[in-house]
Steps between C-alpha positions, in 0.01 A plus 500: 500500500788707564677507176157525320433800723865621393425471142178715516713711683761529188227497263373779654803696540515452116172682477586775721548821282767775685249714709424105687853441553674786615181483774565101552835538599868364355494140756397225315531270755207697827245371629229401232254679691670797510562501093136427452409818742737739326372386201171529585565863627674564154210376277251777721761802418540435140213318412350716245866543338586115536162377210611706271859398516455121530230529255795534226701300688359160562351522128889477371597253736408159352662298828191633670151408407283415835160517393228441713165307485295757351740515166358206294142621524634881422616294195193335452290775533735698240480259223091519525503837505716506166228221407232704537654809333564274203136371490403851551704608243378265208138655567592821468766491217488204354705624182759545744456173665584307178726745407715355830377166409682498185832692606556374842311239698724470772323779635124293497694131602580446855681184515486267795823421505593901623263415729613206695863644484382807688273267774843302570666806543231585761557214656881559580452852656233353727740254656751797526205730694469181708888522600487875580186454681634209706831810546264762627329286757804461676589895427195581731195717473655801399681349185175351400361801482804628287453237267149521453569853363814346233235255392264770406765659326605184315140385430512881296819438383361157383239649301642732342752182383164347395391776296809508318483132386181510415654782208510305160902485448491343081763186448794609276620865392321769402503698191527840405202562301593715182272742360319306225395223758333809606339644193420083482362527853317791330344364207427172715257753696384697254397187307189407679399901532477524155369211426183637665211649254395402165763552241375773214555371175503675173176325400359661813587903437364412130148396660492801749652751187154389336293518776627877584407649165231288353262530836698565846379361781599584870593122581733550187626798643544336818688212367753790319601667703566192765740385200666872524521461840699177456705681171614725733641354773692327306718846467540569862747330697303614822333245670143607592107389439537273215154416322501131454191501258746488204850494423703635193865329395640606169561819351266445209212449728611798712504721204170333369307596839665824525382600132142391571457731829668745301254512181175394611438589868416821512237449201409218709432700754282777337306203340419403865416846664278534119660853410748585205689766685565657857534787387216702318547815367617719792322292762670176619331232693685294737480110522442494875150693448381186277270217615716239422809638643459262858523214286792586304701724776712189637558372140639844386705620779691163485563614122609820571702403751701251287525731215695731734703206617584411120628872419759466800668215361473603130834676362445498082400846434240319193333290745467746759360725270202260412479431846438851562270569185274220692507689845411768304186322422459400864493803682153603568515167688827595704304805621242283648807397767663755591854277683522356208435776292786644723757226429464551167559829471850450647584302278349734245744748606789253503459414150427898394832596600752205479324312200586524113333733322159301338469394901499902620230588254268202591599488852384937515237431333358262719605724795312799303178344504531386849567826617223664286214250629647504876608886560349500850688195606816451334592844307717635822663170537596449176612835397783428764580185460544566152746808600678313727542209242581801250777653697674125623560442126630833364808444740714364138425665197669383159383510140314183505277599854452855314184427339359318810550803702390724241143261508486501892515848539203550231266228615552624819354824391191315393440404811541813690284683226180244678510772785632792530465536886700189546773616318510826640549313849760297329698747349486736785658187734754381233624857384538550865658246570751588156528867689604338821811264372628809286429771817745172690787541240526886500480528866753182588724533192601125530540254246201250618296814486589578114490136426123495660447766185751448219313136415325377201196462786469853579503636147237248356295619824534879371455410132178280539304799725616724209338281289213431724426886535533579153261215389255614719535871425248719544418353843439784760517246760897388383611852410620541864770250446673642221674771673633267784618200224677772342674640766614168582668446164637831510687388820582200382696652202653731774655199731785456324546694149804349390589325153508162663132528537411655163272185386271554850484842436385482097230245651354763738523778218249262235286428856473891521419552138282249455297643804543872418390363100170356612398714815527841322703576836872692404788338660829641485672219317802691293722607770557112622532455080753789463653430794690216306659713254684663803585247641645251251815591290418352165884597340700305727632172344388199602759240692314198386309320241174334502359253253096567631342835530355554832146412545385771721151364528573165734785730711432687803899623557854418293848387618803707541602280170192560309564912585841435313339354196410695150155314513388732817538763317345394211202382712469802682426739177272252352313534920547898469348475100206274606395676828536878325321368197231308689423822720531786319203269233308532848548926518486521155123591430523749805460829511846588699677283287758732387555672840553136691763348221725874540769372698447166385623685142798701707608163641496268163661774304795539799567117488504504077770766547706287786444146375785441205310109456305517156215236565389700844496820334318313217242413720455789744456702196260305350279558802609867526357541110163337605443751801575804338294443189207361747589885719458687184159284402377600850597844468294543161197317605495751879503773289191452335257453799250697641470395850712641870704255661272504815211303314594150568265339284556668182902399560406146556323472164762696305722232667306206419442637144835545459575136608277343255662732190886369627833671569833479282593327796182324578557347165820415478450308875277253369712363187805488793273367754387189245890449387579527858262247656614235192859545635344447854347189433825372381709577787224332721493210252898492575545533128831689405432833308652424150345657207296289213775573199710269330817474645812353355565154618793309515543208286796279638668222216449137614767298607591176311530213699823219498213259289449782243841551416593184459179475279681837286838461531511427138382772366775753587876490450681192643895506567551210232370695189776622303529864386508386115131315588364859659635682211348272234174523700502881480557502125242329442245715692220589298430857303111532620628510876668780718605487815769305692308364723284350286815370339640352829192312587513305210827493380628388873309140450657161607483228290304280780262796566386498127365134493290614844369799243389261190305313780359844544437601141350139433238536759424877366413347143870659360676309189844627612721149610817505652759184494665358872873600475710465796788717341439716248121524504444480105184596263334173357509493080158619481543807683814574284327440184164757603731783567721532810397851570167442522568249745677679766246771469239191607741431758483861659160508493449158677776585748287841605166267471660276773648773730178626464352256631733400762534821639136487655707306777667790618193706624606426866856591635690206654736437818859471242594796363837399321507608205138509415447858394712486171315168408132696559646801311569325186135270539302867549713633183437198278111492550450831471712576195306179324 
């Protein structure tokens, strides 16, 4: 009993973590009462501290395992409740269930023999809880207590063991699974998804095509757009409601369904409601006030709904086009809901300002009629959104987005022309908010501030209201804006009036004439025009060349580089030409015409006399010619009226008469303005400005190739004719000819080249026959006897026939150039001569 009491007692020493056994003492040999008391004493202090250390600790342990009685049915009760769960779980899932079923059925097996392994193991750690029970007797009441306490902590300990074998650990090693065992893992559960619903056929979208136009039916409609439903989720990778009525695979089937709801649902739809049109002369009727609208409400909003959802994923700019032309159709019966009407509107927008340029016009036309049959609900809403969309793409402007500005800023007019209250609160918030970014830079003076102004953002802002106010001119409730939007400008030309920034500035200076033009208002526009001529010193040389001009019309400032370059200069007179031409046509009809161009005169006449470069001169004084003969037309026609200058009226019809007979300068502006526009569209076009004549082009002399002149070699001088052959040759050249190169091409021949020419001359139909020598290369009898004259005169004229022919190979230059261009010389000579 003692040694089995001694081995508890070393066992438990073992178990002992250090708070326990610096309080039990260093003597291994006390009294065994006294151990068990300072133990017991050790376990109160540090209880709380001592399960969550042996926790970890007797788990790694594997020496000790006591478990007590209550482990096997822990067990027990473990593997029913995974029993259960799995029972549970093939009511519930059952795809699942065979899904494990298939992979893994270790998980759904329990096999006995685990079992009776883990009861035999029971079985050994109760005889060992019989040996320390027998140990504590003898270690009195006290220790029993103690070990009543370890047992609870081993009977959790135990469990937790449990738990941890009842995990499923797989036999063998694992895998790393790659990624197309997971696009398999995928497919494997997509399969059975889309498996569900009735697969359309082609057959089927015939039958319902039929149906729809011969005599719709709302069950046909039904079962349509169900099948649209189905086309388009196919597009969407977002998982969501999925209609399992039907289910489309294939893209002819998709396009088949698609083209069907496209074409013949909304006639469909009228045929239901029994009406032709919405929309009836000025009155329009809504769908929701009809009697059958309950009946149809679910059907349509699903419709609607998936038509927007079909437009998102769409990126062709043809198909979203039709697309659109079909919501176009539909969108009395967006009205009728207005979230969804909502939804689409944004993406109405989208397409408006990012979209090609067939998807603007549809897309603003759809937004157009919105807006006009919903102005109470939707005008406010849209008129900014469409700003704000407006202004987020103007931030890059280039030749290609040009035009899609230009359209924005003019459909955009449209719509503020619905109501001019609207855009009066509008403007008055936007041009404020213009004032208060360029009030920022004056008053900080730092570069964020200028940048906030000097963007392609902030001038399409001032252009469109320019264009907005002068569309809507006269408007007494927009007139107040006019003053403040030019102001703005004004300042904005002010900032920073340096060369560098000569494009922004020209941009403001066509915003103020343009608005000046069409509000009858006078804005001083010359001085920031005139201002250039100061400022720019047009007979210094340039220090570099450009191959471009400068396309002042897609530039906001230029480069120190570009400053250096003959092309600014250049494109600065043809700015100064087009902004003094195109406002001095827009004084020219007025009555103070000659009293506002004065200094304008003084100033053009002061830079003909300083500028030494012809072509500005050329220009300026073009212009300068065209003023003064418009001043002296003015002049004449003042002198003949009747009326004071204080009578307003009579002024504004002499000016409006005067308009409609033209200027000299009038006049000449329009046949610039149409040349100039043409030479417009070709810089946006990216075309390069070269003139329609014929110019000179360079013809380069093909190359003969190593083939060819092996082919030829015969036909010129070879090193093993003698001089007393060439000579006889030449004497014999015949009277009717001139020329030595005629002479050369045929006298040069090689005996072996002449057989290759009789092959020539017999396929041509020719009588002229020529013997095979390998030395000499002698006639035959016959062609002695017919007269040997005429026969080398044949033999010219087949030798030109030939090169004739075979210099059609030369049309493209080859790679070897080795002597080539002496051999293509004498070919071009021969066939033209002959």
């Amino acid at each position: 009993m003692g040694k089995m009491a001694a081995s508890v007692k070393k066992r438990k020493l073992s178990d002992l973590s250090v708070d326990d056994f610096m309080a039990h003492g260093f003597d291994e040999d006390s009294d065994p009462e006294e151990d068990v008391g300072t133990k017991q004493e050790g376990t109160k202090k540090g209880k709380k501290k001592q399960k969550k250390t042996e926790r970890t600790q007797v788990v790694k342990k594997a020496d000790i395992k006591t478990v007590p009685e209550a482990a096997p049915e822990v067990k027990k009760k473990g593997k029913e409740k995974q029993k259960m769960q799995m029972s549970r779980l093939q009511e519930v899932d059952p795809e699942f269930y065979q899904f494990l079923q298939k992979e893994d059925k270790n998980l759904l097996e329990f096999e006995d023999s685990d079992d009776s392994a883990e009861i035999d193991d029971d079985e050994e750690d109760e005889e060992e809880d019989e040996n320390d029970s027998e140990g504590d007797i003898l270690s009195g009441d006290e220790s029993e207590s103690e070990d009543a306490d370890e047992n609870e902590e081993e009977i959790d300990l135990e469990e937790s063991d449990s738990d941890e074998e009842e995990i499923h650990k797989p036999d063998g090693r694992l895998e790393v699974m790659s990624d197309e065992d997971d696009d398999i893992e995928e497919e494997a559960e997509d399969q059975p998804r889309r498996q569900k619903g009735k697969l359309v056929t082609m057959a089927m979208v015939k039958k319902w095509r039929e149906s729809l136009r011969d005599k719709a039916s709302l069950p046909t409609v039904h079962e349509v757009i169900r099948a649209f439903k189905a086309a388009v989720q196919q597009t969407s990778s977002e998982e969501g409601e999925e209609d399992t009525k039907y289910r489309v695979e294939g893209s002819q089937v998709f396009n088949a369904v698609v083209g069907v709801c496209i074409k013949d649902v909304a006639p469909a739809l009228l045929h239901l409601f029994g009406v032709k049109s919405w929309s009836k002369g000025k009155k329009t009727v809504m769908p929701s006030s009809h009697k059958k609208w309950n009946r149809m409400k679910l059907d349509i909003k699903t419709y609607l709904s998936d038509v927007i959802q079909l437009s998102q994923v769409l990126s062709e700019a043809s198909v979203v086009s039709t697309l659109l032309r079909h919501v176009l159709q539909l969108v009395h019966y967006y009205i009728c809901f207005p979230k969804l009407c909502r939804v689409l509107l944004k993406r109405l927008i989208s397409l408006w300002s990012e979209g090609e340029e067939s998807v603007q016009v549809i897309a603003f036309f759809c937004v157009y009629r919105i807006t006009k049959l919903t102005q109470a609900k939707f005008l406010e809403w849209i008129l900014k959104q469409m700003y704000l969309a407006y202004v987020k793409n103007t931030k890059f402007t280039s030749p290609n987005s040009l035009p899609g500005i230009n359209f924005m800023q003019r459909s955009l007019t449209e719509l503020f022309a619905l109501d001019l209250h609207t855009t009066y609160q509008h403007g008055f918030i936007y041009i404020r908010q213009l004032a208060i970014h360029l009030r920022n830079a004056i008053m900080m003076k730092k570069k964020e501030n200028y940048q906030s102004v000097y963007n392609w953002q902030y001038v399409h802002c001032l252009y469109l209201w320019c264009r907005v106010l002068s569309t809507l001119y006269p408007s007494d409730i927009l007139q107040p804006l006019i003053y403040p939007l030019v102001q703005v400008i004004i300042g904005t030309i002010k900032l920073v009036p340096t060369a560098r920034f000569y494009p922004l500035r020209f941009h403001c200076v066509r915003a103020l004439t343009l608005l000046s033009d069409s509000t009858n208002t006078f804005v001083p526009v010359l001085p920031f025009i005139l201002q250039v001529f100061e400022q720019t010193d047009f007979n210094k040389k340039h220090s570099k060349t450009s191959v471009k001009p400068l396309n002042f019309a897609v530039m906001l400032k230029l480069s120190n580089a570009q400053l250096q370059e003959q092309a600014f200069r250049d494109g600065v007179i043809d700015q100064l030409y087009e902004l003094l031409m195109s406002y001095f046509n827009t004084q020219s009809h007025t009555v103070g015409f000659p009293e506002l161009v004065l200094t304008s005169i003084l100033q053009m006449k002061d830079f003909m006399k300083t500028c030494k470069v012809a072509n500005y001169t050329r220009q300026i004084k073009q212009i300068l010619d065209k003023v003064q003969e418009t001043c002296k037309f003015i002049t004449d026609r003042r002198s003949t009226v009747n009326f004071s200058l204080t009578d307003k009226q009579a002024i504004e019809n002499w000016e409006r008469q005067t308009k409609q007979q033209g200027t000299p300068l009038g006049k000449f502006h329009d046949n610039w303005r149409k040349l100039r526009d043409r030479e417009l569209m070709h810089e946006i076009a990216g075309k390069d400005r070269i003139s329609d004549t014929d110019l000179p082009t360079i013809k380069r002399r093909p190359v003969a190739t190593d083939e060819d002149r092996e082919e030829f070699k015969g036909l010129f001088e070879s090193d093993s004719e003698s001089d007393d052959e060439q000579l006889t040759m030449l004497e014999k050249k015949p009277a009717g000819r001139q020329g030595d190169d005629d002479s050369n091409d045929s006298d040069d021949i090689d005996d072996d080249d002449s057989e290759d020419i009789n092959d020539e001359e017999e396929d041509d139909d020719s009588e002229v026959e020529m013997e095979e020598s390998p030395v000499g290369g002698k006639r035959n009898a016959a062609s002695k006897d017919g007269g040997e004259k005429k026969g080398k005169e044949d033999d010219r004229k087949a030798v030109s026939d030939v090169v004739k022919k075979r210099s059609q190979k030369y049309q493209e230059p080859s790679s070897d150039e080795e002597g080539g261009e002496d051999i293509v010389e004498d070919f071009e000579f021969s066939s033209d001569e002959d």
